[in-house]
C-alpha positions as CSV (number, residue, x, y, z in Angstrom):
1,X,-0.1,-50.8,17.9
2,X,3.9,-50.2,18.5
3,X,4.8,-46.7,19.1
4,X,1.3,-45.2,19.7
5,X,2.5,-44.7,23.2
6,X,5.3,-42.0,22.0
7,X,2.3,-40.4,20.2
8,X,0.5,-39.9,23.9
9,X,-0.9,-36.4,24.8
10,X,1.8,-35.4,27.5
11,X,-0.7,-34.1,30.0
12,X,-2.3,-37.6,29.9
13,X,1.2,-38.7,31.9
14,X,0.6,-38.9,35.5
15,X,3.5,-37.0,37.1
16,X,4.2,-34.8,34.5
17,X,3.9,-31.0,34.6
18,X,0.6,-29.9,32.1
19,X,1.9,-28.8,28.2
20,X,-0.1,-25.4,29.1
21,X,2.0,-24.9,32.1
22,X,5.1,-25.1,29.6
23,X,4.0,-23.0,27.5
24,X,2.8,-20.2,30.1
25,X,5.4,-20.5,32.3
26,X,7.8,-17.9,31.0
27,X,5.3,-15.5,30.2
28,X,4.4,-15.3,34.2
29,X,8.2,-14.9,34.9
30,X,8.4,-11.9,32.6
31,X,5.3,-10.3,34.0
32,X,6.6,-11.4,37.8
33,X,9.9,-9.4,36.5
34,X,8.7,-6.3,35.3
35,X,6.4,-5.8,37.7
36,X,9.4,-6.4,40.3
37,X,11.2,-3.9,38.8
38,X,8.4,-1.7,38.6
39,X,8.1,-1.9,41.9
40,X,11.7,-1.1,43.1
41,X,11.7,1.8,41.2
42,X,13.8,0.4,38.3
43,X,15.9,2.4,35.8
44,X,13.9,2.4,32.4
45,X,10.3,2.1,33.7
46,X,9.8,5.1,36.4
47,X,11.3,7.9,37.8
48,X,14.0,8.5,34.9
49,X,11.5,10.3,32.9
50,X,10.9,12.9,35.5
51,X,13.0,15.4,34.2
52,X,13.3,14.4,30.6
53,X,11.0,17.4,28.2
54,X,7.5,15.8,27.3
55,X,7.5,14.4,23.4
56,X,6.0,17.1,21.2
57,X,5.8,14.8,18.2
58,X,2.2,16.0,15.9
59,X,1.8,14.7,12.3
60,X,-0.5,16.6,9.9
61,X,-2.8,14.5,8.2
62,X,-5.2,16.4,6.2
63,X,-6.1,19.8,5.3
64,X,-9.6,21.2,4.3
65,X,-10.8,24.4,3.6
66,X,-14.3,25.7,4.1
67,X,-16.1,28.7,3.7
68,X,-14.2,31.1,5.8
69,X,-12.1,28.3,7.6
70,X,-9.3,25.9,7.2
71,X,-10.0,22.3,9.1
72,X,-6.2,20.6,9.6
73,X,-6.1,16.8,10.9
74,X,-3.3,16.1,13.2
75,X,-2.3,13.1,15.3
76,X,0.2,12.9,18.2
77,X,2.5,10.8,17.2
78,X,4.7,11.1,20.6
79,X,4.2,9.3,24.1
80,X,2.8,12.4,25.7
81,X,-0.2,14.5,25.8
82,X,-0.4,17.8,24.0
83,X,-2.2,21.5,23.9
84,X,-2.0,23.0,21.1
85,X,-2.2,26.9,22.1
86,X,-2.0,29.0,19.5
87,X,-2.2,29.1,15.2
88,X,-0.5,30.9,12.6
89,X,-1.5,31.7,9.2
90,X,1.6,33.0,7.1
91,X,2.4,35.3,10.0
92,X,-1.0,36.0,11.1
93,X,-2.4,34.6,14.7
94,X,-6.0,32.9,13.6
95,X,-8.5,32.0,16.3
96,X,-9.8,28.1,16.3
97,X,-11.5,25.7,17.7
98,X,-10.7,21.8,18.2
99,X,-12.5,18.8,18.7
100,X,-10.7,18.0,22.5
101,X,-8.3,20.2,24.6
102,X,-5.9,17.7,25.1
103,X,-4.6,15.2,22.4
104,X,-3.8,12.2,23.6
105,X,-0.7,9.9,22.0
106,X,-1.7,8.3,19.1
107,X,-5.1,10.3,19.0
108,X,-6.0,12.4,16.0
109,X,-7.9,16.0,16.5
110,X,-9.3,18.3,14.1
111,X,-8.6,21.8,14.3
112,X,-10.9,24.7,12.6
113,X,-9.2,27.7,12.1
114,X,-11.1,30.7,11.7
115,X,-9.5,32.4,8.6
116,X,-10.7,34.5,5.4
117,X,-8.5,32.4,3.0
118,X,-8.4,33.5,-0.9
119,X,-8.7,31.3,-3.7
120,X,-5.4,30.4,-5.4
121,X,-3.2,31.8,-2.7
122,X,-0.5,29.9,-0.7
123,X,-0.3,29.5,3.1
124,X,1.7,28.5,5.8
125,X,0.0,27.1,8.5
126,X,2.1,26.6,12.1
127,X,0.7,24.7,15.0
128,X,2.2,25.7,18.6
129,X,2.3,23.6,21.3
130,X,1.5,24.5,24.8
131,X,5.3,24.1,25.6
132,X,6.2,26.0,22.4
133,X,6.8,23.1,20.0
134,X,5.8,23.7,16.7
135,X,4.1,21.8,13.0
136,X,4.0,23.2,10.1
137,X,2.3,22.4,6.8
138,X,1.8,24.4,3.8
139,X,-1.1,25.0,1.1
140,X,0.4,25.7,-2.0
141,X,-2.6,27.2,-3.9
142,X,-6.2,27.2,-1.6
143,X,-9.7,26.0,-2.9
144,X,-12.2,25.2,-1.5
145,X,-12.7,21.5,-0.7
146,X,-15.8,19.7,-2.4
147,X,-18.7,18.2,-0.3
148,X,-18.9,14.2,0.2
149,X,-22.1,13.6,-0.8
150,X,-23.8,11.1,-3.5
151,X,-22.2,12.9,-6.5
152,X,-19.1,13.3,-5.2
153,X,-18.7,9.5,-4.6
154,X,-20.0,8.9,-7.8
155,X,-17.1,10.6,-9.5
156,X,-15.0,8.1,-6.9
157,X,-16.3,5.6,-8.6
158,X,-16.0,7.1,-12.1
159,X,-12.4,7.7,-11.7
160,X,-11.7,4.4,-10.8
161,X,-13.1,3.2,-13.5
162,X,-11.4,5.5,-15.9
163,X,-7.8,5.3,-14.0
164,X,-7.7,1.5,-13.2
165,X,-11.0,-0.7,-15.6
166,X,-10.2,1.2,-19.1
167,X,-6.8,1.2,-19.1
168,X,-6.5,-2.4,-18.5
169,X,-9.1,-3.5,-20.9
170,X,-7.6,-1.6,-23.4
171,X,-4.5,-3.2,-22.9
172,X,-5.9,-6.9,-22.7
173,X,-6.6,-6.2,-26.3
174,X,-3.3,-6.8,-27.2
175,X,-4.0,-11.0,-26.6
176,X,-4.5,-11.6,-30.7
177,X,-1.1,-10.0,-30.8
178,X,-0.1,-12.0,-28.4
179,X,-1.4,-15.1,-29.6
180,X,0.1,-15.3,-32.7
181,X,3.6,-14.4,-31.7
182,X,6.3,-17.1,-32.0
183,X,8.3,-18.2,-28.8
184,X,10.8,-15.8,-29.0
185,X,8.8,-12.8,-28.6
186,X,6.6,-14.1,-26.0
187,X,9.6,-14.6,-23.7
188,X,10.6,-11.0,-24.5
189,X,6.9,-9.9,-24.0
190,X,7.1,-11.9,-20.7
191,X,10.3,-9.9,-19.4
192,X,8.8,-6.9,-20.3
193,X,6.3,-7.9,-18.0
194,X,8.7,-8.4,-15.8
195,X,10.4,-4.5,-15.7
196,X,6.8,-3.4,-15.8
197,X,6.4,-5.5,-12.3
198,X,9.6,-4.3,-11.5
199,X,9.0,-1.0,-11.5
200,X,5.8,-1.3,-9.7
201,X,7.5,-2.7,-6.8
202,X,9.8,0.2,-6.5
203,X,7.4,2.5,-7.3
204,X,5.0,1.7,-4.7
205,X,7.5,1.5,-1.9
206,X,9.2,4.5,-2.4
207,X,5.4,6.3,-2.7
208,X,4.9,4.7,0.9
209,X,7.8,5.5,2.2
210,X,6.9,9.1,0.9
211,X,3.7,9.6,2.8
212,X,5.5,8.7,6.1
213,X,8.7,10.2,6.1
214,X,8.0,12.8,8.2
215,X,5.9,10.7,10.8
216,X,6.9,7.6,13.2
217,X,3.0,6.9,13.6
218,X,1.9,3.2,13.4
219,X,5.6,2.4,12.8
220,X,6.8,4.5,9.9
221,X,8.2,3.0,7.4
222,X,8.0,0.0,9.1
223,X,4.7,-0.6,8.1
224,X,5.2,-0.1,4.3
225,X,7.6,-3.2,4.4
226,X,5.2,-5.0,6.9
227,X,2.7,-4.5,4.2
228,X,5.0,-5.9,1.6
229,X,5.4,-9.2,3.5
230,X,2.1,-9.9,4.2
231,X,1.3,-9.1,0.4
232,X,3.9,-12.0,-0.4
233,X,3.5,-14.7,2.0
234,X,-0.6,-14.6,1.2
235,X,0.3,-14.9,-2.4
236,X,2.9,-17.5,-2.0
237,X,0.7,-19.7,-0.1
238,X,-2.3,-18.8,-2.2
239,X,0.1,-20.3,-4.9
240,X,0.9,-23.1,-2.8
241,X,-2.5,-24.0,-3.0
242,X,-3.1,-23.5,-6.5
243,X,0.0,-25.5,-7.3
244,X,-1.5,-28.9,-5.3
245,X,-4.7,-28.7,-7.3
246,X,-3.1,-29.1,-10.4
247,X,-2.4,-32.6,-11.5
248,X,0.1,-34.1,-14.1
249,X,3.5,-34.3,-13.7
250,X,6.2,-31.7,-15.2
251,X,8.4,-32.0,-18.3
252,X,11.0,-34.2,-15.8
253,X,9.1,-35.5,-13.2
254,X,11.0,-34.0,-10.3
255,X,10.2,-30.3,-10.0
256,X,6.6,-29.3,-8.6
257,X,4.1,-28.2,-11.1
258,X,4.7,-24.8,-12.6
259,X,1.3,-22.2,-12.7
260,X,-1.4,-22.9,-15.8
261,X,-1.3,-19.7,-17.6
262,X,-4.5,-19.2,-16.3
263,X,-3.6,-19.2,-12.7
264,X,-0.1,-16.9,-13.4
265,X,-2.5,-14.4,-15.8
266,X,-4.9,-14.6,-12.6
267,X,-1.7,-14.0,-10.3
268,X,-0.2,-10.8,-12.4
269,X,-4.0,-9.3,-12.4
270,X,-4.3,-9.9,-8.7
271,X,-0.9,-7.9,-7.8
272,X,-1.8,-5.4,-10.6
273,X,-4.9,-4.5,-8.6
274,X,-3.3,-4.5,-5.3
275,X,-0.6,-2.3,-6.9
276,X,-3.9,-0.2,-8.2
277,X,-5.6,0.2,-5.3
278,X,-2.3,2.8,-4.1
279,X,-3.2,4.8,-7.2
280,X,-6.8,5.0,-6.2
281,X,-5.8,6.2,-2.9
282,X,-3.7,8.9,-4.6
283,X,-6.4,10.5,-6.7
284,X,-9.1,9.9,-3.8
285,X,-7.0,11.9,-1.6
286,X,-6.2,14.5,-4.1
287,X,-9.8,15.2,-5.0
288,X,-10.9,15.0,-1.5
289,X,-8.9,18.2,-0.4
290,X,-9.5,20.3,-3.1
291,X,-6.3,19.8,-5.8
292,X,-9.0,19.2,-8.2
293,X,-5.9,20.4,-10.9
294,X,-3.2,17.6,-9.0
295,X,-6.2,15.0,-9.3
296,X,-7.3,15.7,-12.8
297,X,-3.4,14.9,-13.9
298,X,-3.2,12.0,-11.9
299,X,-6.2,10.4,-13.6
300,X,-4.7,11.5,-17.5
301,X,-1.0,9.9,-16.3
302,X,-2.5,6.9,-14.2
303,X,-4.7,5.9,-17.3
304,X,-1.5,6.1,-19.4
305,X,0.0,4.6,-17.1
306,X,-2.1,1.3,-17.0
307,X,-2.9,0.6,-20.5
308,X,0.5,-1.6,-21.0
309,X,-0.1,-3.7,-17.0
310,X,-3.4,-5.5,-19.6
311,X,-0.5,-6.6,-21.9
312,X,1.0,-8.1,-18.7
313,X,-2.2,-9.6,-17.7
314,X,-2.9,-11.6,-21.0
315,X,1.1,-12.1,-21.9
316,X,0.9,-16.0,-20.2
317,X,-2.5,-16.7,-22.1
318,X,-0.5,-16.7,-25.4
319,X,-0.9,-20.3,-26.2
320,X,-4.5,-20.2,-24.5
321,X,-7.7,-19.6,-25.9
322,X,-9.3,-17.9,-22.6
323,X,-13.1,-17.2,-22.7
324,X,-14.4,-13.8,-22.6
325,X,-15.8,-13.8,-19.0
326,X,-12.5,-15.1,-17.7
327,X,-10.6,-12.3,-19.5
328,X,-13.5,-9.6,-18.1
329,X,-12.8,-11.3,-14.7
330,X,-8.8,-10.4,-15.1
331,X,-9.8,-7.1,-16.0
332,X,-12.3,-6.7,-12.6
333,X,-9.5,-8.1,-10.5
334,X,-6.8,-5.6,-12.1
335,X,-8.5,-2.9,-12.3
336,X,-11.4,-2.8,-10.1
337,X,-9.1,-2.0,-6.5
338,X,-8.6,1.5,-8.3
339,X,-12.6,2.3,-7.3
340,X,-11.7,0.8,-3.7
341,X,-9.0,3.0,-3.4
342,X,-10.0,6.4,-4.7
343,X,-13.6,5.6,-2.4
344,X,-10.4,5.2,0.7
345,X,-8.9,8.4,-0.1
346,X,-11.5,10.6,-0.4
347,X,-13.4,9.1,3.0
348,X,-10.8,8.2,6.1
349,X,-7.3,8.7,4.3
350,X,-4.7,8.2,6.8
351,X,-1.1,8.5,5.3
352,X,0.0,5.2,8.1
353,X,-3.2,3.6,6.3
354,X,-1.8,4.2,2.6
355,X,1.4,3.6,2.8
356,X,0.1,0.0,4.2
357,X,-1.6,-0.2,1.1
358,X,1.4,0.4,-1.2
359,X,3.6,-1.6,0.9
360,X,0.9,-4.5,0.1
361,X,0.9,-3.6,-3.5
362,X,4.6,-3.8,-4.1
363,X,4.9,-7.0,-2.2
364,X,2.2,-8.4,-4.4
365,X,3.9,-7.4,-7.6
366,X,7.5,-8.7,-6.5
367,X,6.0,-11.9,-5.9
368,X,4.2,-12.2,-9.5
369,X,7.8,-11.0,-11.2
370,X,9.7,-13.8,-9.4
371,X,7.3,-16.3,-10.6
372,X,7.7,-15.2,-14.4
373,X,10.9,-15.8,-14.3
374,X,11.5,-18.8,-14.6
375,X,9.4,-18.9,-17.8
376,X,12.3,-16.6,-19.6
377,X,13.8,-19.8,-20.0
378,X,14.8,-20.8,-23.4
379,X,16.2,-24.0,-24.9
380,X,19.3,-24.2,-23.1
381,X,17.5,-22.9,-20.1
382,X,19.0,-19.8,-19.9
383,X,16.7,-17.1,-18.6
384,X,18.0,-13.5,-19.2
385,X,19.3,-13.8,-22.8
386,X,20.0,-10.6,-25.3
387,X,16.4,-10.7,-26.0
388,X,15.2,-11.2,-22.7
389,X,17.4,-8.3,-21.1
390,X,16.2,-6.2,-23.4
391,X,13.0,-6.5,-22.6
392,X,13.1,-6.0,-19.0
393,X,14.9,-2.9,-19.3
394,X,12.3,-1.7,-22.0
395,X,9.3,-2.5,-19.8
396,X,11.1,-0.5,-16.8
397,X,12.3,2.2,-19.1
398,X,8.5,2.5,-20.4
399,X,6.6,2.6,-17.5
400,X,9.4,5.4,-16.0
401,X,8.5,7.3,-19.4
402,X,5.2,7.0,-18.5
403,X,5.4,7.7,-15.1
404,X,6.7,11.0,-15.7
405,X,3.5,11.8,-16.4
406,X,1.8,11.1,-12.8
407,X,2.9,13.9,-10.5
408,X,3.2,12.6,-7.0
């Protein structure tokens, strides 16, 4: 047929250079370049670093205490190896062991430190460097950190269900309230939803941002926004998808199909739960070291916290009349990534790890708000109205209200 010929593979050509050649060309002229420059002894890849101090860069993870000793996780987090030499213990020089005399960059080590520690009291733990760099962390009140066994995970999963299934249930019951409201208030209820989400997003990010300030491992704080992208470009296209099942034109024929209010109450759960899996890590973590107190409050504020994110979750369903295993299956998907995440925490925590985590959660929930938008709409298509302002600002004002209730 005409014009299959322009459609020819170009490596079928005779004469022409192979598309793989093209394409792997440049990459063998980099590598032929820096191994050039290599070679000459190049400024930036050897030599210059001779007299430049090695990188004494060591991140504290985690701390545990034991009978009689206190276990601290560290990574190097610089480009060179490290000794750590000596260990203080608000003033006092502790003898300990570690897993490896050397740490290698990006490698973590645990260090036991040999020390009498009381119950309830504060220390001040300082890691020195064989070159005399130091890391400090601090334990603001010591207590002996629980066993991982059976039980232990059990209460995991018991907190998850308390901090992240109950709440949300409870909340989902607000759907005959929903249901019988007029148009009016289920765009306010709808932009509530909204400054909920909104909060969320912030909420999350600045937590992530949080549990790496003081550490360029993995990135940084890189890796909180990385997280936040993915989260949103997997939910767009998820939507995508969703969007070219559904059939049936729109109200004018030109714009693509909005979300069913099954799919947007499906959406809102799904970043909900991503959002939830960050507070899961929170109280895994907490528990894991020992702040049985910290943990305890977390699991009274998060479970506060949550009840009004099931109001979100049902909101688009008001002119629905969803099933009960669909609305239990909202309620899994919200809630459930709280289990995941206090399971995380208490296990193989890592604060690069987490603040992934929230980074994916925020993302998640900035993506649902931006798609409930455009349902704020009213007649003369208007979407932030009196009404409609006020009840984003109430849904952010609320969930800061309650928020002051989760001590992070």
């Amino acid at each position: 047929m005409p014009g299959e010929g322009t459609r020819r593979d170009p490596q079928a050509a005779p004469g022409q250079v192979p598309r793989w050649i093209l394409g792997l060309g440049p990459l063998i002229l980099i590598a032929a370049l820096v191994g050039l420059f290599a070679l000459l002894n190049a400024p930036g890849l050897s030599g210059v670093s001779d007299s430049v101090p090695p990188d004494q860069s060591v991140s504290v993870e985690r701390v545990r205490l034991d009978e009689d000793a206190i276990m601290v996780t560290v990574r190097n987090v610089g480009v060179d190896p490290i000794r750590i030499a000596q260990v203080s213990v608000s003033d006092f020089y502790a003898p300990f062991t570690q897993t490896s005399d050397e740490i290698a960059p990006m490698q973590s080590d645990t260090i036991t430190i040999a020390y009498p520690w009381v119950t309830g009291d504060p220390y001040e733990i300082v890691l020195i460097t064989s070159l005399g760099g130091t890391v400090s962390t601090e334990i603001e009140a010591a207590s002996l950190s629980p066993e991982r066994g059976s039980s232990f995970f059990g209460l995991m999963v018991i907190l998850g269900v308390y901090v992240g299934v109950i709440p949300i249930g409870l909340g989902m019951l607000w759907l005959p309230f929903v249901r019988r409201a007029n148009r009016r208030w289920v765009r306010f209820l709808l932009a509530f939803t909204v400054g909920l989400l909104i909060y969320l997003t912030f909420d999350a990010t600045l937590e992530g941002f949080t549990l790496v300030a003081e550490t360029a491992a993995f990135g940084g704080s890189l890796v909180v926004i990385l997280g936040a992208i993915v989260a949103f470009v997997i939910l767009e296209g998820v939507e995508g998808w969703v969007r070219r099942r559904q059939r049936g034109p729109t109200a004018n024929g030109n714009e693509p199909n909005r979300l069913a209010p099954q799919s947007l109450s499906m959406l809102i759960a799904t970043g909900i739960g991503l959002h939830n899996l960050g507070e899961g890590l929170a109280i895994g973590s907490a528990y894991a070291v020992g702040s049985i107190a910290l943990g305890a409050f977390l699991v009274v504020g998060f479970a506060i916290h949550n009840t009004t994110e099931g109001l979100a979750i049902v909101t688009p369903l008001a002119t629905q009349r969803p099933r009960i295993p669909f609305l239990a299956t909202l309620g899994a998907i919200a809630g459930a990534p709280a289990i995941l995440g206090a399971l995380i925490g208490a296990t193989v925590y890592q604060p690069a790890i987490a603040a992934f985590l929230l980074g994916i959660g925020a993302g998640a929930v900035a993506q649902v708000a931006i798609k409930i938008l455009p349902l704020l709409r009213d007649d003369s298509g208007r979407a932030l109205t009196p009404a409609t302002a006020s009840g984003v600002v109430l849904g952010i004002a609320f969930m800061f209200a309650t928020g002051l209730l989760v001590l992070s």
